[in-house]
C-alpha positions in Angstrom: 94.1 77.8 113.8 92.8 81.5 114.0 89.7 82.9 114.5 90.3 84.9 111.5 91.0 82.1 109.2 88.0 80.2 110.3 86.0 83.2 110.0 82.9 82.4 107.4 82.8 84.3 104.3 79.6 85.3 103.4 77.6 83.4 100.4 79.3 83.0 97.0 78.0 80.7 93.8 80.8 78.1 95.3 78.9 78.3 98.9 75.8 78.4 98.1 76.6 75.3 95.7 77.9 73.4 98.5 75.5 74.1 100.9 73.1 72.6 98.3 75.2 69.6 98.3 75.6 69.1 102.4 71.4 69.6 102.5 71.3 66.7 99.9 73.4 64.9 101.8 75.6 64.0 98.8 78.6 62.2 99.7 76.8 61.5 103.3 77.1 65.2 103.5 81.0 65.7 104.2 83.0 68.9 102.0 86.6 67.2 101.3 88.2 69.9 99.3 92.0 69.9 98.2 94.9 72.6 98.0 96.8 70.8 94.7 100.1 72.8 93.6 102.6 71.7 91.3 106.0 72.1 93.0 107.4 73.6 90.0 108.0 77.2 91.6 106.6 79.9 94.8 103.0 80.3 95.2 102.0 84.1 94.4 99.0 85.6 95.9 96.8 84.3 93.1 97.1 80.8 95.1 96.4 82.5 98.4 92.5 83.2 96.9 93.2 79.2 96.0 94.0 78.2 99.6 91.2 80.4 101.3 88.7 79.4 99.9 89.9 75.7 100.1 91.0 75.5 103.7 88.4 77.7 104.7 85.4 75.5 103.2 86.8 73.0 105.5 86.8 75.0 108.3 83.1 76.2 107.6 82.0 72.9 107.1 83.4 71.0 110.1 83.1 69.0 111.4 82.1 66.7 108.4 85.0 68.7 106.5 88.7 68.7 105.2 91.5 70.1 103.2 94.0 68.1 101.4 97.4 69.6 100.4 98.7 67.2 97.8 101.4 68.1 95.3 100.5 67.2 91.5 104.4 66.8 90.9 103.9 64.7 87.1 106.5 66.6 85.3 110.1 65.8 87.0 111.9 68.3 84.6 110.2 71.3 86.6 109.8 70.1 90.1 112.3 70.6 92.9 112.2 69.5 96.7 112.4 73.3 97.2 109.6 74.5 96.0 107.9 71.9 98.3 109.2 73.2 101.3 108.5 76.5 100.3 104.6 75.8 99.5 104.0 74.1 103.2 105.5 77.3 104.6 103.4 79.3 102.9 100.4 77.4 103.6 101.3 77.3 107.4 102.3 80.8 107.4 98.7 81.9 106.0 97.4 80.1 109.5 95.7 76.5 107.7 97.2 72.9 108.6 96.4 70.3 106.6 96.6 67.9 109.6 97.4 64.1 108.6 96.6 65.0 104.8 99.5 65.5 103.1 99.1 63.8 99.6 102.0 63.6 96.3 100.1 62.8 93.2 103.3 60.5 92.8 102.3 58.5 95.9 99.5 57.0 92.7 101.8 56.1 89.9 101.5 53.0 90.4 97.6 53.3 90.6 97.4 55.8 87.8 99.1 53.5 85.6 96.9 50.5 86.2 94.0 52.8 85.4 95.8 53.9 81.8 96.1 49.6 81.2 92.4 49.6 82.3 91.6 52.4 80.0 93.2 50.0 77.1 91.2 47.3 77.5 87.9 48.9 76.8 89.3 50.4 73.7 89.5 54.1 75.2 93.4 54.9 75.1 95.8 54.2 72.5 99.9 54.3 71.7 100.4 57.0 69.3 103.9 57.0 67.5 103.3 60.5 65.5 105.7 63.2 66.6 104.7 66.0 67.9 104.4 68.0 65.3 102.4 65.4 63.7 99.7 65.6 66.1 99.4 69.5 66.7 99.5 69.5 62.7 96.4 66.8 62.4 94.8 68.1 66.3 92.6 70.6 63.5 91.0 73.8 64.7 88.5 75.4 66.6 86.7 75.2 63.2 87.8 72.4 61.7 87.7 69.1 62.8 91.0 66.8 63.7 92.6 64.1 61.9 92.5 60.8 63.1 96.2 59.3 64.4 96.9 56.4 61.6 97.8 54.5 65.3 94.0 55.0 66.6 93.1 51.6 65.4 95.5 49.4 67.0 94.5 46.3 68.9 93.9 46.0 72.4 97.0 43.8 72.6 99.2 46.1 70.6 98.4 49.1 73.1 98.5 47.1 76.1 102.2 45.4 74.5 103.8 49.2 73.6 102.3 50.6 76.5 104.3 48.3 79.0 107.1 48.7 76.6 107.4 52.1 77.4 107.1 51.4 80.8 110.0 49.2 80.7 111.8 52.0 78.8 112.4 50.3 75.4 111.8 53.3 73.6 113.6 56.9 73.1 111.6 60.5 75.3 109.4 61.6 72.6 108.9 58.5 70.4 105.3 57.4 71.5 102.9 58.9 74.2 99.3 57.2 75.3 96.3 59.2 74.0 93.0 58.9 75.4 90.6 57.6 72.8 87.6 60.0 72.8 86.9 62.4 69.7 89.0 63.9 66.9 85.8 66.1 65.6 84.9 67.4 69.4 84.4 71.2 69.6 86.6 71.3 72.6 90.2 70.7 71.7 91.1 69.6 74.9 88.7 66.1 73.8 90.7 65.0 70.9 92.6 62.6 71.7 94.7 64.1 74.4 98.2 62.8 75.8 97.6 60.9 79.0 100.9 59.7 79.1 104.8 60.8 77.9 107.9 59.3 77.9 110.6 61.2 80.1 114.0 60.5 81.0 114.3 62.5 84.1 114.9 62.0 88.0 112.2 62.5 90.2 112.5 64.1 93.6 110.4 61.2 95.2 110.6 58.7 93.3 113.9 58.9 92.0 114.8 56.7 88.2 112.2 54.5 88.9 109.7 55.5 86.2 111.0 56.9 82.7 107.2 57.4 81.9 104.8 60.0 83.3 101.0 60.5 83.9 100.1 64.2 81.7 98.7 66.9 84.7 94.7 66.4 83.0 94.9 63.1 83.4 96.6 62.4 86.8 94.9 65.7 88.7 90.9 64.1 88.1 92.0 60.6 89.6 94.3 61.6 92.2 90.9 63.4 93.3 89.1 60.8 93.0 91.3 58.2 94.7 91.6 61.0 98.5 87.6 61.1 97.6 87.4 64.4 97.3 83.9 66.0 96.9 84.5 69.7 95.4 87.4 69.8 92.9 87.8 74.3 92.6 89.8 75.3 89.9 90.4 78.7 87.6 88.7 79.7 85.0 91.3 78.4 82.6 90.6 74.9 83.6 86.6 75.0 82.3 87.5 73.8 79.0 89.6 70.6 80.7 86.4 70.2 82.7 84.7 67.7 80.2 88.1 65.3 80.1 87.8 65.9 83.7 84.5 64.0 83.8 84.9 61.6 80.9 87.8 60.0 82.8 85.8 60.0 86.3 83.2 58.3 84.1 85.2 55.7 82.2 88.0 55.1 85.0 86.9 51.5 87.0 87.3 50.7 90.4 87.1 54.8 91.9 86.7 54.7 95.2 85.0 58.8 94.7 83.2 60.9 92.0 84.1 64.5 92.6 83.1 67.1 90.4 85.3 70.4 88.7 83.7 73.8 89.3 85.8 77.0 88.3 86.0 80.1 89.7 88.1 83.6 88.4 92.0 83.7 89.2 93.1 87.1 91.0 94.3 89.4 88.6 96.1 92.1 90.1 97.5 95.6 88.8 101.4 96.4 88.7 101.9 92.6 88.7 102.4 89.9 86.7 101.3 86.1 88.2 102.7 83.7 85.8 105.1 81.1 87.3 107.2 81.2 84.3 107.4 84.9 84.1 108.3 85.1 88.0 110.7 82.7 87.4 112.1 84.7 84.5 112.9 87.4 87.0 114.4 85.1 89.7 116.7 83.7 86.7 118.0 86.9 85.3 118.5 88.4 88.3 115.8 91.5 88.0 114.9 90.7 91.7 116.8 89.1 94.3 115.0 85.4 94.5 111.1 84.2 95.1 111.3 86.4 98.2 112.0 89.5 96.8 109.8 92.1 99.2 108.5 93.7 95.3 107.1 90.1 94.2 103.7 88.9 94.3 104.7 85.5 96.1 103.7 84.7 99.1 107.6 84.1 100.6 107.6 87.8 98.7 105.0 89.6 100.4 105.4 87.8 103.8 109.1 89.2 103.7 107.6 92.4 102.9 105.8 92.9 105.7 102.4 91.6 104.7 100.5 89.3 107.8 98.5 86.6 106.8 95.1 88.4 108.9 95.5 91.0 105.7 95.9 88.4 102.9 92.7 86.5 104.8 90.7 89.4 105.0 91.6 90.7 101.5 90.7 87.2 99.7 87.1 87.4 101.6 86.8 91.2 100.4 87.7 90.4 96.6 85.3 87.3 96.9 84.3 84.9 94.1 83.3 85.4 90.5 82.7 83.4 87.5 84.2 86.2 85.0 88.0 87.3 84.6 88.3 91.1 86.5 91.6 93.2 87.6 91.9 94.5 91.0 93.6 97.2 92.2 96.7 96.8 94.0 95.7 99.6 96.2 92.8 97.5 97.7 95.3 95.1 98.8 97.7 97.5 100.2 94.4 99.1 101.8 93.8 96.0 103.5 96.8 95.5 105.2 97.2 99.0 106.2 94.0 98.4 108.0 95.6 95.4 109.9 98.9 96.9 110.5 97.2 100.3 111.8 95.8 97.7 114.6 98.9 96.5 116.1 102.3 98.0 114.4 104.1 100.1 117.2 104.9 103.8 116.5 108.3 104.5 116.1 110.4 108.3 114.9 112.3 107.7 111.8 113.5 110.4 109.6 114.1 108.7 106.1 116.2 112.1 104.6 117.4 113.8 107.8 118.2 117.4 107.8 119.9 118.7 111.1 118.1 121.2 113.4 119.6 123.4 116.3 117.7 124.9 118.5 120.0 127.4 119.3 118.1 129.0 122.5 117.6 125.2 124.1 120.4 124.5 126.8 123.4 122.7 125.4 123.8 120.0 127.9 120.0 119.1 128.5 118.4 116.1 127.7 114.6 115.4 128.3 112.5 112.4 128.2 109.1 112.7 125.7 106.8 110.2 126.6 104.9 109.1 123.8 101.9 106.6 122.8 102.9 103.0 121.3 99.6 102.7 119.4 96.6 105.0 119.9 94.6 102.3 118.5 95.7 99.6 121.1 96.4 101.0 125.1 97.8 97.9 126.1 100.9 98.6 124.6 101.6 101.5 126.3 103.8 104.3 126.3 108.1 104.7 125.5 110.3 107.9 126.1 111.9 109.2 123.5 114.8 112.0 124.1 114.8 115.5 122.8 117.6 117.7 123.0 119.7 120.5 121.4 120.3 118.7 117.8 117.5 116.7 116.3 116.8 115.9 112.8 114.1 116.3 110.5 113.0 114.8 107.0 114.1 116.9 104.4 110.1 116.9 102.7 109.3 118.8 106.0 111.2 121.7 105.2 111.3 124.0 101.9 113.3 127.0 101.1 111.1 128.7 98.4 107.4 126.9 99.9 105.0 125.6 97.2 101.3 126.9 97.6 99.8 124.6 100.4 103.1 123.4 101.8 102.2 123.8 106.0 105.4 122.4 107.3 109.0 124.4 108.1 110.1 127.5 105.8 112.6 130.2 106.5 111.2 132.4 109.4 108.1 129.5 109.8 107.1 128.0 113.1 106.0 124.2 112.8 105.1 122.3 115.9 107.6 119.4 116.7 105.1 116.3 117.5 104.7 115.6 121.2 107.2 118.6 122.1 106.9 122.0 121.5 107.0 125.0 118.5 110.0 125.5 116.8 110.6 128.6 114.3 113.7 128.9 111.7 115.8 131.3 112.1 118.7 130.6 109.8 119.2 128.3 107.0 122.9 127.0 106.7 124.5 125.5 103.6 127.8 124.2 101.9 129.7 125.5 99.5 127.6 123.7 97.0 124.9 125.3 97.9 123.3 122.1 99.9 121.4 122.7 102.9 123.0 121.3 105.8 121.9 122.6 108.7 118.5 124.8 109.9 118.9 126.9 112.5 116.1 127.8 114.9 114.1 128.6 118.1 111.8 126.8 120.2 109.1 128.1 122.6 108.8 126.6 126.1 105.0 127.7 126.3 103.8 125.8 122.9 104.3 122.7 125.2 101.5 120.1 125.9 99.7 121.3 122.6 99.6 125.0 123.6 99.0 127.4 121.1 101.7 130.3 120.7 101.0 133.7 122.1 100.7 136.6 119.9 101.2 134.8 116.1 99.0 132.9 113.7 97.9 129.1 114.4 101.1 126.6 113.3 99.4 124.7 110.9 102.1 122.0 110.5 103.5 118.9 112.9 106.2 117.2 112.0 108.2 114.5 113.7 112.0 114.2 114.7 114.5 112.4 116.3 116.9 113.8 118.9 120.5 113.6 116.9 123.0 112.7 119.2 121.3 109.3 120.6 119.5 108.6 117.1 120.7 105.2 115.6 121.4 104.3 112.0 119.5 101.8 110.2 118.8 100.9 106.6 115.6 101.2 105.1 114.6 99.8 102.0 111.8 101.7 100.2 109.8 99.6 97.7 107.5 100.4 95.5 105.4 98.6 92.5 107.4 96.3 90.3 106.5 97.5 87.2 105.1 100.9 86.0 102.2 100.2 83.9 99.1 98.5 85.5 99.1 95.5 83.0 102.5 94.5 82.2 101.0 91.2 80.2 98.8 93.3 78.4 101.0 96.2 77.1 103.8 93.7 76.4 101.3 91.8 73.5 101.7 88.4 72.6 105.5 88.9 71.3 106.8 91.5 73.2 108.8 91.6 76.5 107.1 92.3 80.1 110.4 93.4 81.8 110.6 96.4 79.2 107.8 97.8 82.0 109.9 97.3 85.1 109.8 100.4 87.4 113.0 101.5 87.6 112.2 102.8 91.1 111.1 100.1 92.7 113.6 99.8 95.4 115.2 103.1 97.0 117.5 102.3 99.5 118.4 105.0 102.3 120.3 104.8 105.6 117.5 106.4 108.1 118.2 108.1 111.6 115.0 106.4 114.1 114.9 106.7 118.1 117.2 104.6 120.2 114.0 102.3 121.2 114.6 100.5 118.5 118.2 99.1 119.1 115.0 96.2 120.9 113.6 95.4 117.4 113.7 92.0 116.6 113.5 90.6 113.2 110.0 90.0 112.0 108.6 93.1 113.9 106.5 95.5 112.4 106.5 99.2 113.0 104.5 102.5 111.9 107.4 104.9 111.5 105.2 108.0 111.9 103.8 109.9 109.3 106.2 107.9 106.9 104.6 104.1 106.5 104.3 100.6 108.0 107.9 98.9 107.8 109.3 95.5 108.9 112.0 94.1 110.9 113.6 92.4 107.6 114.0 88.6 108.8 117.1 87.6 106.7 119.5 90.5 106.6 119.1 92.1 109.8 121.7 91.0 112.5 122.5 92.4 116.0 123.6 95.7 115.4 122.6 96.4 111.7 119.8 96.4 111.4 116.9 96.3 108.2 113.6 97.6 107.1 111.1 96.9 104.3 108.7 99.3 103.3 105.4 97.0 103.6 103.6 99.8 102.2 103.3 103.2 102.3 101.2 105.4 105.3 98.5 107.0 102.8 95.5 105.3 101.8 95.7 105.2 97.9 93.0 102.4 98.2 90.8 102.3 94.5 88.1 99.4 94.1 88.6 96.4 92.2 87.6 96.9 88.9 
């Protein structure tokens, strides 16, 4: 485990609640806390807050502490052995380990079941033959009460007769479900009468054709808790108004070997992005990105292809922290964050994105020099590289303009600009085709600028720019991403009825073939890099191969961090 993920955060309502319940010594003073996805598509960075803060209680609280990943996977028509796979990754890759306790909420059926037969015999969950449409029509509304099911009445032996009925799968998907018998006229909605159980005719990934009936998420998710005897169930917001079925089945469910308790936090909310599983898998499905791992999605497979390390998503969950009310944050303070980690450890590299040759036409033809230059001023243990420099180089095309724009300190016609680590150069001649495109700039350098010198007899060069030496400069691809969509709250200006991908950014992936210095022919996939004044890129991990090489814009080199809102 890393320091960094066991690092304590400091005091939030959640904390502060369960250092109230370790001083009590309730539940003999242990934090058992659970991770609890349903495998029904990637995790997005909205979990990663999820998974901090539960694997990191654990890790605060040991050793009388510990995190459970156990997949709630109670509807089959969603679920794939996929998406299982994926979410261990993803947990592993953000640097927690759920050790020996790895849990399915399918591993219970069997258990879950038995509590649903003992919920019937004390008269609190009945077999309800309405359709559907029956009972959303007589569910009432938030101010009007519901209408009691003509079935709510049925005998003990009735319900406990249909219920194993439906077990043995006498009866067609749809045609009855098992309600919880609690209160039509309740102001939450969520306590009349709620489903606890549906037929389904589908294949399980674990446990195959062997139950045509399933437990509903509200019901299964409380007692799957309850049977691992966990002591802090943390959910989102949206899961405050389940929080009273939550406790009525704790209270009403014999023979539970815990009692844990529901307490709700905000979800992250982030700008540029949209977080719903069903929307993300919209876009996987249509083909507006290229899969879950798409470097422009919020999931974690997404962002870890990006570039992203898990030391920046850590940090930025503790940063954002804990609330009890909805709030949007920036994207830029995420991007801020792992700029800060990359800056640490990301070696320096020449790349010119848009090259633009350069001849220095009084340099000797045949020479070639070595320029030694840092790894990482920010780390000296990774030491220094040479880099050649010769007659050719190229430049990036933004470091030169024809016609210069008020403020613009880098290379114009008859302009001297400092080449970075080298020496002065000044542009002579500007050549172009017969298309009138710029192809080649032709200038001077000046042997006494070296070594940071300043030039004799003419004004201070204002600008640096970098370069790489042309005729040993290697090709690579570079894929420049940016925000998925171009409005900050796609849900939001979509509405109810309207269409989210109407707000894609066009522009979110730019793909260029980039000239970068021959150190890199080393780069292995999965590396990171600071290509100089450019951004922080990554070594992509499924396309690149031996000699082609691939790399992802993890985000860009200026600091456009805002607050969270």
């Amino acid at each position: 485990m890393s320091d960094s993920a066991s690092a304590p955060a400091s005091l939030d309502f959640i904390r502060e609640m369960i250092a109230a319940d370790v001083s009590a010594q309730r539940n003999d003073g242990w934090v058992i806390t659970r991770f609890p996805p349903e495998p029904n598509g990637c995790l997005h960075i909205g979990h990663a807050k999820s998974i901090c803060l539960n694997f990191g209680l654990a890790l605060e609280n040991a050793p009388n502490a510990r995190c459970h990943l156990r997949f709630d996977d109670t509807n089959p028509t969603k679920e794939e052995v996929e998406y299982v796979d994926s979410i261990k990754q993803d947990v592993k890759w953000l640097g927690f380990d759920w050790g020996d306790h790895l849990y399915y909420a399918s591993d219970y059926f069997e258990k879950l079941y038995g509590f649903a037969v003992n919920l019937i015999k004390k008269g609190l969950a009945y077999v309800d033959d309405q359709t559907p449409e029956q009972m959303r029509a007589n569910r009432g509304t938030l101010t009007a009460p519901g209408t009691a099911s003509p079935y709510r009445e049925r005998s003990v032996e009735e319900n406990l007769d249909l219920f194993a009925r439906m077990r043995a799968g006498e009866f067609k998907e749809g045609e009855r479900v098992l309600r919880a018998r609690i209160d039509m006229a309740s102001p939450n909605m969520n306590m009349r009468d709620p489903a606890i159980y549906r037929i389904l005719r589908a294949h399980h990934h674990r446990t195959g054709d062997s139950w045509c009936i399933y437990p509903m998420y509200d019901y299964a998710h409380p007692l799957s808790d309850a049977l691992e005897s966990i002591t802090h169930s943390l959910c989102t917001l949206e899961f405050e108004h389940h929080r009273p079925l939550y406790e009525w089945l704790i209270a009403n469910v014999d023979g539970l070997p815990g009692q844990p308790y529901q307490r709700e936090f905000a979800r992250l909310s982030l700008t540029y992005t949209v977080m719903s599983k069903r929307k993300l898998l919209r876009l996987v499905k249509d083909g507006l990105v290229s899969g879950w791992d798409d470097p422009r999605m919020p999931t974690i497979s997404g962002i870890r292809r990006r570039g992203y390390t898990p030391a920046a998503i850590r940090n930025f969950c503790k940063t954002i922290g804990l609330t009890k009310y909805p709030s949007l944050t920036d994207l830029g303070l995420l991007e801020h964050t792992v700029r800060e980690d990359l800056n640490q450890h990301a070696q320096r590299v020449y790349a010119v994105l848009r090259p633009v040759k350069v001849v220095l036409t009084n340099y000797p033809e045949d020479q070639i020099e070595q320029i030694e230059l840092v790894n990482n001023p920010e780390n000296e243990a990774d030491g220094k590289r040479l880099v050649p420099l010769s007659r050719e180089l190229y430049i990036d095309a933004d470091d030169f303009m024809e016609v210069p724009s008020q403020g613009f300190h880098r290379l114009v016609p008859g302009g001297e600009v400092r080449l970075k680590y080298a020496f002065c150069i000044i542009c002579q001649e500007v050549i172009k085709d017969a298309a009138g495109n710029i192809t080649e700039l032709r200038c001077t350098y000046d042997e006494a600028t070296r070594h940071g010198a300043k030039p004799v007899g003419r004004p201070k060069v204002k600008g640096t720019i970098h370069w790489v030496s042309a005729a040993q400069a290697m090709d690579v691809e570079v894929r420049l991403y940016d925000k998925l969509f171009s409005v900050e709250q796609p849900d939001e200006a979509a509405g109810d009825d309207g269409d989210f991908t109407q707000f894609m950014n066009p522009h979110s992936l730019e793909i260029v073939t980039a000239k970068i210095e021959p150190s890199i022919d080393s780069a292995k996939p999965g590396a990171h890099y600071q290509f100089e004044r450019v951004g922080y890129f990554f070594t992509d991990p499924v396309d690149s191969q031996p000699g082609r090489l691939v790399f992802n814009r993890t985000v860009q080199l200026k600091d456009g961090f805002v607050k969270a809102k």
